[in-house]
C-alpha positions, 0 to 999 in steps of 0.5 A, a space after each residue: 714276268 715270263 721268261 724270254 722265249 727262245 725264238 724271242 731271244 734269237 730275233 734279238 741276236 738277229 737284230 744285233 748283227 749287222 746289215 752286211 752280216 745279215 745279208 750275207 747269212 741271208 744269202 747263203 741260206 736262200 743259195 742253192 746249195 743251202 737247205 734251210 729246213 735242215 738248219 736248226 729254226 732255218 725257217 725262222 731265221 729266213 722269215 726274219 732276215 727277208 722281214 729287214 729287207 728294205 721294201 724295194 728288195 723284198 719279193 713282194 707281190 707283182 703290182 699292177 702297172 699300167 704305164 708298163 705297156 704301151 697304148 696298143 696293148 692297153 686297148 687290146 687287153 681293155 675287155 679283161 679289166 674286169 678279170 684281172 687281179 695283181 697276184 703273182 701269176 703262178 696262182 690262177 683261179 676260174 675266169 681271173 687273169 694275173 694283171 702281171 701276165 699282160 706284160 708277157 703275154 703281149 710281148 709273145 704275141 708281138 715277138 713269136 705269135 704274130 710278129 707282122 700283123 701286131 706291128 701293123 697294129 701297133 703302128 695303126 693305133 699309135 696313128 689313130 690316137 694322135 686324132 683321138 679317134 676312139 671308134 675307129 682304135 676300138 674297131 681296129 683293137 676288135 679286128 686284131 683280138 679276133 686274129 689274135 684268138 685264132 692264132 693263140 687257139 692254134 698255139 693251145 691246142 698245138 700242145 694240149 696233150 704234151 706236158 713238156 711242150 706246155 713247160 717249154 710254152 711257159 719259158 716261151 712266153 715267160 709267165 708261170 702257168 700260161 697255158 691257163 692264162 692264155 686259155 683265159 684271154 681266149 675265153 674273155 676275147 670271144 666272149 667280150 660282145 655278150 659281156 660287155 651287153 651283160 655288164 651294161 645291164 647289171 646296176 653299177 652297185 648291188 648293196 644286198 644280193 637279195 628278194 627283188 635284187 636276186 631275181 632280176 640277177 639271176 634272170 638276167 644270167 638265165 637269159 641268152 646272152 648271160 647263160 652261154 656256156 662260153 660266157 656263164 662263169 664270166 659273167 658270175 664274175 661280173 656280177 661278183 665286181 658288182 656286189 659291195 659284199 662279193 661273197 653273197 654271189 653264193 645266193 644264186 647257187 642257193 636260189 638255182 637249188 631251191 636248197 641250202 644244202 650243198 649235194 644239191 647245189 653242185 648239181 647246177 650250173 650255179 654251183 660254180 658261184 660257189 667254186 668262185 667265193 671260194 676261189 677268192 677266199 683261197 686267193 684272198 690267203 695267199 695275199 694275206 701269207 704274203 703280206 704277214 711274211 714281209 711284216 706288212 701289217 697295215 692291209 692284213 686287217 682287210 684281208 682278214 675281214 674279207 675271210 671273215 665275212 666269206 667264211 661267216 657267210 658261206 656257214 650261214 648261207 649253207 647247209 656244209 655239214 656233209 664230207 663235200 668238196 666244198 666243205 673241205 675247201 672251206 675247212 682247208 682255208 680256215 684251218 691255214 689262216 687259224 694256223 698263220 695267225 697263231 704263229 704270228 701273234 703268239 710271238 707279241 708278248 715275247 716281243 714286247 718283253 724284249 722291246 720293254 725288259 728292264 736293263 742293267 745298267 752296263 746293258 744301256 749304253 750311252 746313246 742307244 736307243 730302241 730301233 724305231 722300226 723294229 717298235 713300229 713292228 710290234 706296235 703293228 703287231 698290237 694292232 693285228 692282235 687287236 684285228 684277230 680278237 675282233 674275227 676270231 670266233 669264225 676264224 677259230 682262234 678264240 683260245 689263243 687270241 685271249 690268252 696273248 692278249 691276257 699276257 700282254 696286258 699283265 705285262 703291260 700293267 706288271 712292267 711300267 712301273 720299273 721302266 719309270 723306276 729306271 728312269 728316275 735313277 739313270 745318269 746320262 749314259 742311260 738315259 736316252 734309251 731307257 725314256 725310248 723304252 718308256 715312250 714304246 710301253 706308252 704306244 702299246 698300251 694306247 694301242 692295248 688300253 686305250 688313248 686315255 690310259 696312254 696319256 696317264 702313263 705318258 704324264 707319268 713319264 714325264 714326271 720321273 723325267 722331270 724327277 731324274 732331272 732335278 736329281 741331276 741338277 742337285 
């Protein structure tokens, strides 16, 4: 049996405090004042207390919430909908828009931008759509974003080359990085006429980006309303909604060079379907980060597979042997996920052996049990490990990956026997929290070996049970 690491140990410490205790010590690492680098495993203890958090309190990512805004602005912004992700703002990425900078931005432009002309605006819409007269609330939405772009161009270029008037444009409209979210509502705005000819176009689905496929695409982005160099990079994003493997957007970058090689692609214009996939993978790890943060294990396995499978097809696409940017780019993100996901599984086995350790009897005590929530964490845990092992090949992963697993199935093997053995001779006091010890090893071995092997050790724990109570009958 391996010892208990030490991170393992202090976890457990962590667990033991109380709700307010925790809270307390919580806020005075996060304070000001308080540097949690210079405290011993501060980092740790910070990731632990912020993953008990109840999920209303965690800094979770901003979710898209269309009833946040009312229906004027909803129409205004209609023609971003294909370009919106639901990332904190301060990530902005070529063509793509925070959804959670709509809210802000819209509140400037009514308070500071043009206070009159988006009251009048407002109050025609609100009227027009008592009669649900869709033609003419598009015509007047179409008359205020051209009025909108004028006054929002001025307001950029008013502070281009002036650092601290783009700071002070921040604190003004209140959203991280305005200056490239509002550039790119600019961009869409001007463009929304060609797009919107480019999009109806384009199939609704595009299965497999390839042969005839790829020809009628890329035609249709050489043509003159998709190869504008105002509406270009746009409409590769269209084509990026439309594709159910969104990484093959690279093929176009490869057909426009006639070459796999990547010196040669980034001399085209197609080159930027390329800075796109990769935008997205970078994008796709932060989501991942936040979600491994919070302990939020249900959605990491598709975030996984979607780096995976950009990853896996950037290599097999494309000649990225050289020292080129986008080389490095994709090396970077390979190594942060190899990184994340390292940290994070190699702290399972320590977990479960904690969770499933046997006790001495004084250690369980009457009515105790294990904490349900910190079982589900593990078990979700079980789950990731299961994930990575499937991915970690191309994620680079493979050594670790096995080992862990290796561990956690010699534990897992090594350690039901003297659980059962446990519960056979516990008296009342201890016999709720070592049947709760018992029924966690059986959910991680169904999640490790299989639901079969799962029910084998559950009818073994119902035999000692069975057993322990006819001892304590006689």
């Amino acid at each position: 049996m391996a010892a208990e690491l030490p991170l393992e140990k202090l976890r457990a410490y962590l667990r033991e405090l109380t709700p307010e205790a925790r809270g307390l010590l919580l806020a005075r690492l996060e304070s000001d004042g308080a540097d949690s680098a210079a405290v011993p495993a501060g980092e740790f203890i910070l990731q632990e207390l912020r993953r008990d958090l109840a999920p209303a309190s965690r800094p979770a990512r901003v979710q898209s919430n269309p009833d946040r805004i009312g229906t004027p602005a909803r129409i205004f912004f209609t023609p971003l909908e294909p370009f919106l992700f639901d990332d904190a703002p301060e990530y902005a990425h070529r063509g793509r828009i925070a959804r959670a900078a709509l809210e802000p931005v819209w509140l400037w432009i009514c308070r500071d931008l043009m206070p009159k002309e988006a009251k009048v605006y407002s109050d025609q819409i609100t009227r027009v759509m008592l009669t649900n007269d869709r033609p003419t609330s598009e015509r007047l939405a179409r008359a205020f974003q051209d009025q909108a772009v004028v006054r929002m161009r001025e307001a950029l270029a008013a502070v281009r080359e002036d650092v601290k008037a783009r700071q002070r444009l921040n604190v003004q409209v209140g959203v991280a990085r305005a200056h490239d979210h509002l550039g790119e509502i600019i961009g869409i705005l001007r463009a929304r006429d060609a797009l919107a000819v480019f999009a109806s176009r384009l199939p609704a689905q595009i299965r497999n980006l390839a042969d005839e496929q790829l020809d009628n695409v890329k035609a249709l982005l050489d043509s003159p309303i998709g190869g504008h160099p105002d509406v270009f990079v746009y409409a590769l994003i269209l084509v990026m909604g439309r594709l159910v493997a969104p990484w093959q957007l690279v093929r176009l970058a490869v057909r426009a060079a006639e070459s796999d090689i990547a010196a040669k692609m980034v001399n085209t214009r197609y080159g930027a379907a390329v800075s796109i996939v990769l935008a997205e993978m970078e994008r796709t790890l932060v989501v991942l980060r936040d979600d491994m943060k919070h302990g939020q294990f249900a959605a990491v396995g598709e975030r996984l597979k979607d780096i995976y499978d950009a990853s896996r097809l950037l290599r097999t696409e494309m000649d990225l042997s050289g020292d080129s940017a986008w080389a490095r780019q994709l090396a970077t993100v390979r190594s942060e996920v190899s990184n994340l996901i390292k940290d994070e599984i190699e702290t399972v086995p320590g977990r479960v052996l904690r969770l499933l350790r046997p006790r001495k009897p004084g250690e369980a005590r009457w009515g105790r049990v294990l904490d349900a929530i910190d079982v589900e964490e593990t078990e979700a845990l079980i789950e990731f490990l299961n994930v990575c092992r499937t991915y970690a090949s191309e994620l680079a992963i493979n050594e670790v990956t096995l080992r862990v697993y290796s561990e956690l199935q010699n534990y897992l093997e090594t350690g039901m026997a003297p659980l059962l053995d446990g519960l056979r001779g516990s008296d009342d006091g201890q016999r709720e929290y070592r049947l709760s010890q018992v029924e966690a090893a059986v959910r991680f071995a169904g999640k490790v070996f299989g639901s079969s092997y799962a029910a084998l050790l559950a009818k073994a724990a119902e035999v000692a049970q069975g057993g322990e109570r006819k001892a304590a009958k006689a």
